[in-house]
N, C-alpha and C positions, 0 to 999 in steps of 0.2 A: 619592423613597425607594423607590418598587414599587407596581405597581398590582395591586388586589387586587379579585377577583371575588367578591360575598357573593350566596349562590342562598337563599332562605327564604321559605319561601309568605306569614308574613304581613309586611307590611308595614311595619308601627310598628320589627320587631325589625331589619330588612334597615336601615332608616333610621336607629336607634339607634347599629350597628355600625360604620356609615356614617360619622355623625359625629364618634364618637368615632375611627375612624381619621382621619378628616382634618383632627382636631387634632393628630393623631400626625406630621401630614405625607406621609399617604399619599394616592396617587389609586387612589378605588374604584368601583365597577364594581355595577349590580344588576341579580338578576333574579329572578322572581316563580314561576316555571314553569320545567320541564326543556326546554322547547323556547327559551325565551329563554334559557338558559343554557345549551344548544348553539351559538344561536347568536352567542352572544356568546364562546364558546373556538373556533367557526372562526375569527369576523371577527378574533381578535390573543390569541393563549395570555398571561394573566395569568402575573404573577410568583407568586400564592400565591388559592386559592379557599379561603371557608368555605362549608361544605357543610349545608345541611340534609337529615335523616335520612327524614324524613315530607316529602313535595309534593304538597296538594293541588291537584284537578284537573291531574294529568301524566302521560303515559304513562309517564316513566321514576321512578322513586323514588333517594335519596340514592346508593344501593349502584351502582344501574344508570350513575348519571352515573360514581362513582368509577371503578369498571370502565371508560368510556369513555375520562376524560381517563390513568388510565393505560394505557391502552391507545394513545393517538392524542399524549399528552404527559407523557409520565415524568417530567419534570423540574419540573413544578408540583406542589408539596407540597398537600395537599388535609385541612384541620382540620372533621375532620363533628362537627355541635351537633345536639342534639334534647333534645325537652320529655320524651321516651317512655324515658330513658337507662335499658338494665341491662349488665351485664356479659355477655351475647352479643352485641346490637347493636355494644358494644364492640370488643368482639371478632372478629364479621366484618367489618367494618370496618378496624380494623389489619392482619385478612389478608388485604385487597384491597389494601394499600397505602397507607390513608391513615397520614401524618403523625401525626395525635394526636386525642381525641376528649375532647368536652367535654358535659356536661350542662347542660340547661335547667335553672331560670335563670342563669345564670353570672356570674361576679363578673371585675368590668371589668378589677382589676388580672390577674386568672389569665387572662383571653384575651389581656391586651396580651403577658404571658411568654410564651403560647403562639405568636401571633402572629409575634412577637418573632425568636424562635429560629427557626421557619417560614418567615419569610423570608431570613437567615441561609444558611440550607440551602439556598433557591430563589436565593441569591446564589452559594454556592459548586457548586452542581450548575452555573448558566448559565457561571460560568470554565472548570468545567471542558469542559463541553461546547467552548468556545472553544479550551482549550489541544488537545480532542482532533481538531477542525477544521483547528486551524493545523497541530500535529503537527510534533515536529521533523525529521521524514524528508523531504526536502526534495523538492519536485516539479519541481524546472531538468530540463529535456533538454538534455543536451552533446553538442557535432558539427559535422561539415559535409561527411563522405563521403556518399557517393553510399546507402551503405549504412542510414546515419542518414536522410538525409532522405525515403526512400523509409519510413521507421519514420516520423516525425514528418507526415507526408505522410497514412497512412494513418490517424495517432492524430486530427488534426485532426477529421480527416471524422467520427470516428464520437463528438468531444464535441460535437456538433449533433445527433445521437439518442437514443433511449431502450433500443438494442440491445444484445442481452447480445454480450460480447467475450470470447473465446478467446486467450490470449497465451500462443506457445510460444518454447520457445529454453533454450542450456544454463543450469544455473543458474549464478547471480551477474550471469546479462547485464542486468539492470535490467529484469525484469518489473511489480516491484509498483511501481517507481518510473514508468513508462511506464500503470501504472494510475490512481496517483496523478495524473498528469498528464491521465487523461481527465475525474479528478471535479474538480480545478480549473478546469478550462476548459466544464464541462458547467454544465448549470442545476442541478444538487443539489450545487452549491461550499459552499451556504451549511449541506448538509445531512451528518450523517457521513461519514465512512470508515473502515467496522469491518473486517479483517482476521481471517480465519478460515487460522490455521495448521493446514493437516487434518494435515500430516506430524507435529507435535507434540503433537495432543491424543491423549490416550486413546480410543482404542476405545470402550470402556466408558462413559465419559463423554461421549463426541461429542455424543450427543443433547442431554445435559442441559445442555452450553457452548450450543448453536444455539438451539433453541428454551425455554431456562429451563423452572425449577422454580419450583411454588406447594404448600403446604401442609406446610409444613416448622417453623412453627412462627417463621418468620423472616419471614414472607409474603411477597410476589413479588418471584422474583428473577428480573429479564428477561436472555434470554441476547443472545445476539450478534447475532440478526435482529430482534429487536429494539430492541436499540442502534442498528440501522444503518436503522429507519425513514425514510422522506424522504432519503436517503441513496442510499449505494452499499456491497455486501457484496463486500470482496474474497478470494475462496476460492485461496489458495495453493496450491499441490501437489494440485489436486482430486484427481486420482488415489488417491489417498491416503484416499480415504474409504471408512468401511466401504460395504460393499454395501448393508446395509442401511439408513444413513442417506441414501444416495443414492438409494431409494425414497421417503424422507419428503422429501427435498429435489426433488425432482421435484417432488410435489403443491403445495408450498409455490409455486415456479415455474408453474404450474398457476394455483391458484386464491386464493394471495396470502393464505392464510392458514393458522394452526393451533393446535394447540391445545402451550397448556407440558407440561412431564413434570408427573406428579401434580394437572392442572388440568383442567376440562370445559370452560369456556369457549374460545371461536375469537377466538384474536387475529388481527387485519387488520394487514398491514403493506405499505408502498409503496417499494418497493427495485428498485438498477438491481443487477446480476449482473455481474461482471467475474472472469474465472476464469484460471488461469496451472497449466501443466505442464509438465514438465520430457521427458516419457514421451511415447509415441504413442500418444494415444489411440482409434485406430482398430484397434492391436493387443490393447490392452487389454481392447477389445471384444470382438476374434474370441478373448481368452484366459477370457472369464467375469469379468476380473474389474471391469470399469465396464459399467454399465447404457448400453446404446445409445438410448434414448428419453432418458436426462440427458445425452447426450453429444448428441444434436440439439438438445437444448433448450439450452444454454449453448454450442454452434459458432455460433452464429448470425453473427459474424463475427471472423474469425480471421485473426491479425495474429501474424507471425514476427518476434522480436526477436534481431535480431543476436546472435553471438558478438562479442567484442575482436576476435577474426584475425578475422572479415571489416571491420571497422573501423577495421585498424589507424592509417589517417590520423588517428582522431581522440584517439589517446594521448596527445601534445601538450597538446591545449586540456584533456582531461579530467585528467590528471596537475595543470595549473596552475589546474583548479576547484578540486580536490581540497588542493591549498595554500590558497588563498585560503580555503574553507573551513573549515579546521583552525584556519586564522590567525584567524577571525572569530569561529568558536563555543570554542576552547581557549586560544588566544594562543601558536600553535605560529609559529615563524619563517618569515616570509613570503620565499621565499627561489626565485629562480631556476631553472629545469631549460640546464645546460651542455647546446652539442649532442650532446657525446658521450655523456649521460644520456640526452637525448631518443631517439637513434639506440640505442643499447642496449635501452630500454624498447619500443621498435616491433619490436623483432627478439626479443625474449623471448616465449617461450609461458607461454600466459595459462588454464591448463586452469581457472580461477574468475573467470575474465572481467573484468569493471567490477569486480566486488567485490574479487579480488584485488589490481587495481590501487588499487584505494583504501588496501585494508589496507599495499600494498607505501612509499605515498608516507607516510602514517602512521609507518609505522617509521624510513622514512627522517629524516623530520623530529623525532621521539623522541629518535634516537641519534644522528643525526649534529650539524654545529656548528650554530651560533645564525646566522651569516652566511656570505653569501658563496655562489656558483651550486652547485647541485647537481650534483656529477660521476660518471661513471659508475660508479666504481671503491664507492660508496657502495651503488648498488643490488643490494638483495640479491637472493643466487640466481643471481648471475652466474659463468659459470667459463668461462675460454678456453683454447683450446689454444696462443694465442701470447702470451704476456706483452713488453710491454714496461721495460724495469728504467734505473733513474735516469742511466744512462751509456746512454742511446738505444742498446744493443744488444738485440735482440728473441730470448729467449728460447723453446722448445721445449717443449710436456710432453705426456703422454698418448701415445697413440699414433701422432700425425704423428709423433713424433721417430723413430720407429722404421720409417716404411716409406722405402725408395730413393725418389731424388728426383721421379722422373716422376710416379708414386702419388700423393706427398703433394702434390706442387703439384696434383693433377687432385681429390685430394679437397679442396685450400684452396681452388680456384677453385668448385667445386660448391656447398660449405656458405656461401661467401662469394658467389656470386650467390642461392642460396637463399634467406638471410638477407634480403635487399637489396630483392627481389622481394616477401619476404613482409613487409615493413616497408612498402612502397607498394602492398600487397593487391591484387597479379597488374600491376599495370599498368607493364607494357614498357618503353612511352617516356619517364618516369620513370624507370624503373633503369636504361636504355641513360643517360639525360642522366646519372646523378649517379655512376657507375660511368665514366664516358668513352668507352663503346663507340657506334660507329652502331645502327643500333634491327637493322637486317638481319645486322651482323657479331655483335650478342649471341646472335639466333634461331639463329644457325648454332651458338654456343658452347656454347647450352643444348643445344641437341639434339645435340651430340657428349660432353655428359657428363651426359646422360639425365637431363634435367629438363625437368619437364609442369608447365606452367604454366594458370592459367583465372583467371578473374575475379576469381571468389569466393572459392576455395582456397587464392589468390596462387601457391603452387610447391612440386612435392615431385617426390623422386627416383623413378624406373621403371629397371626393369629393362630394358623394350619403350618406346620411345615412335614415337610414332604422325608424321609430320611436320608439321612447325612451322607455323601458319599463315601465309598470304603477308603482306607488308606494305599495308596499305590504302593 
C-alpha cells in the first residue's frame, strides 16, 4: 500500500505507529535520530514520513528535517506529532510545508484519517510527477537528410554529459522537441523536464515563477527550479529574460542554490540547463541587453537546429509522422500523401517550419475526406499560376498570362527549376535526374536565367551570378 517513514526519539511510540500501520497493510520504516532519518530518505524517498517535533540527542530538530525533505523531496507529504503541541509549532510547521500536524497523545482512529488522506496526496502527487515525465510532447526525431543527421549526430554526444546546451534556429524548427530528446536519452530521464517559457511570463513575475514564494500564508510554493530538481530546466526564448533575472540566474548556475521570494533559507537544487533562441545572442550582448557572463555560462555547447528549407528531404517522413500521429492520439484519418501532395509540400515555404507543417497536415486531415490519398489540390496555401482544368487544357492567371511568349517561358523555366532545386535542398544531380536534363546541360540553364544555387540555401534568383561550378 506505501511505505512510510516514522522518525520519533522515543521508541515504544515509533513502535506503536508502527504496528498499528502494518495492520493497516503498510510497510514502515524507523528512525530514532535525524541522522538515521537522513539516512534513511537518501537510501529510497518514502511515500509519506511522520515527523517528530522534539529529537533528542540530534543535530537537526523536526522543522530542520521538514525544511530538508522539502527541499531534497517535494513530493513526500510530511504529518509532524509532538508531545510539546501549541498553535505556533502548529503553525511553523504548515508554513514549511508540512501536510498536517497532530498532538501528543493522539487517538489512533484521527492519525489513521490523517495518515489516510496523506497518503492519497503522496499517490496523486507520484502520477502526476509520472504523467509530467512522460509528457504528451513527444520526444521522436524525424529525418534522414544530411541536415538531420548532422542535428541528431551532435544531440547524441551531448545526452552522455552533464553540459549545459545552447539550441538555436528559426522558431517552430523543433528546439524544445530536440531538448526533450536530450533528457530522454540522458541519465535524468527518470528525473523532470520543466520548461521556463521566458517570452511568456511577466516581467514582474519572472522571479517569483523561477525561484517560488514562502510566507504568503499558503506556505511554500516551489517555483520552476525547483520542480525541475534532479532534472533538466528548459529555458525557451532565454533572451527574453529580464536583465535582471538573468543576474539571479547566473548565481543559481554558479552556486546551485537560492533562496525563494519572501524566504531566508538557501534552497539546493541539482539541474542540468538546456537553453533555446531564436536571436543572436552575441549581438544581444554587444546591444546591453543579455548579460555576457550568462551567455558563457549556458553556450557551453551550442547546437544549430535546422530550418524545414534546409531539410526539405525530410517533408515526406515528417508529414506521414505527423498522420500517424493525429491518427493515434485524436482518431483523425490515417490517410496517404499522393505524390503530387508530397511534391507540392517540399516546394512550399515554410516561414514556421516543423511546426507549420504540423499545423498544415492537422488541417488537412480536419477538413478534408475520411479516405483515400491526400492530393495536392487539398493543401492549404497553395496558388499557381498554371491551372489545370477537367478537359486537360492548362489554364493562365496572374501575370504570366500577360508577358510575350519568350518572358514568360524564361520566367516558367526559372520558378519551375527554383522550385525543384529547392525541393531537393541544392542538390543538382537530383533535380538534373527528375527534371530530365544532363547534370552539365542544367548548370549551363541556371546560369543563363540567374540562378545561384548552394547546398544549404538550395536556389534563389541574382541579378549577377558568379559561374557555375565545374562538374566533379
Amino acid at each position: 500500500m506505501g511505505d512510510i517513514l516514522i522518525v520519533d526519539d522515543e521508541r515504544d511510540i515509533r513502535e506503536l505507529i508502527s504496528d498499528i500501520l502494518k495492520d493497516e497493510g503498510f510497510t514502515t520504516r524507523l528512525a530514532g535520530t535525524s541522522d538515521e532519518a537522513m539516512a534513511q530518505m537518501n537510501k529510497e524517498a518514502p511515500s509519506l514520513m511522520v515527523l517528530d517535533i522534539w529529537l533528542k540527542d540530534s543535530d537537526m530538530d523536526g522543522i530542520d528535517i521538514l525544511k530538508a525533505v522539502r527541499r531534497d523531496n517535494p513530493d513526500v507529504p510530511v504529518i509532524i506529532i509532538s508531545g510539546h503541541g501549541n498553535i505556533e509549532i502548529a503553525v511553523a510547521a504548515i508554513k514549511q510545508g508540512a501536510y498536517d500536524f497532530i498532538e501528543k497523545p493522539f487517538n489512533i482512529d484521527q492519525l489513521m484519517v490523517v495518515i489516510t488522506r496523506a497518503m492519497e496526496t503522496s499517490r496523486l502527487r507520484r502520477e502526476n510527477s509520472d504523467l509530467r515525465r512522460k509528457d504528451v510532447t513527444t520526444t521522436d526525431m524525424v529525418g534522414s537528410s544530411q541536415a538531420y543527421r548532422t542535428l541528431r549526430a551532435q544531440l547524441d554526444k551531448v545526452t552522455k554529459s552533464n553540459g549545459r546546451v545552447m539550441l538555436t534556429g528559426p522558431a517552430g524548427s523543433g528546439k524544445e522537441i530536440a531538448a526533450r530528446f536530450v533528457h530522454a536519452h540522458s541519465n535524468r530521464a527518470e528525473g523532470p523536464f520543466v520548461t521556463v517559457n521566458s517570452a511568456s511570463i511577466e516581467p514582474d513575475r519572472m522571479e517569483e515563477v523561477l525561484f517560488g514564494r514562502e510566507g504568503t500564508g499558503r506556505g511554500i510554493e516551489p517555483g520552476l527550479l525547483e520542480q525541475a530538481h534532479g532534472g533538466i530546466i528548459f529555458f525557451d526564448e532565454i533572451a527574453d529574460m529580464p536583465l535582471g533575472t538573468q543576474s539571479k540566474i547566473l548565481r543559481v548556475l554558479t552556486e546551485q542554490q537560492f533562496q525563494r521570494v519572501g524566504g531566508g533559507d538557501m534552497v539546493r537544487v541539482d539541474l542540468r540547463v538546456i537553453s533555446s533562441t531564436t536571436r543572436n545572442l552575441e549581438e544581444e550582448v554587444k546591444n546591453g541587453t543579455f548579460r555576457q557572463e550568462l551567455f558563457h555560462r549556458l553556450n557551453v555547447v551550442p547546437i544549430d537546429v535546422p530550418s524545414l528549407s534546409e531539410r526539405r528531404e525530410d517533408i515526406p517522413e515528417l508529414a506521414e509522422f505527423f498522420i500517424s500521429s493525429f491518427n493515434k492520439s485524436q482518431g483523425m484519418p490515417l490517410r496517404a500523401l499522393s505524390d503530387d501532395a508530397i511534391a507540392m509540400l517540399q516546394t512550399m515555404s515554410w516561414p514556421g517550419n516543423v511546426r507549420q507543417l504540423k499545423n498544415v497536415i492537422e488541417r488537412v486531415l480536419i477538413l478534408g475526406a475520411d479516405k483515400g490519398d491526400i492530393s495536392a489540390s487539398e493543401i492549404p496555401g497553395t496558388s499557381n499560376e498554371v491551372e489545370e482544368t477537367d478537359d486537360n487544357r492548362v489554364v493562365l492567371s496572374g501575370s504570366l498570362a500577360t508577358l510575350p511568349l519568350r518572358e514568360a517561358r524564361e520566367m516558367f523555366e526559372r520558378e519551375y527549376l527554383l522550385t525543384q532545386i529547392n525541393r531537393f535542398g541544392g542538390n543538382i544531380s537530383r533535380t538534373a535526374g527528375f527534371v530530365g536534363m544532363e547534370r552539365s546541360a542544367l548548370h549551363r540553364k541556371l546560369k543563363s536565367l540567374n540562378v545561384v544555387t548552394s547546398n544549404r540555401a538550395g536556389a534563389r534568383f541574382a541579378a549577377v551570378v558568379e559561374e557555375a561550378e565545374e562538374d566533379a
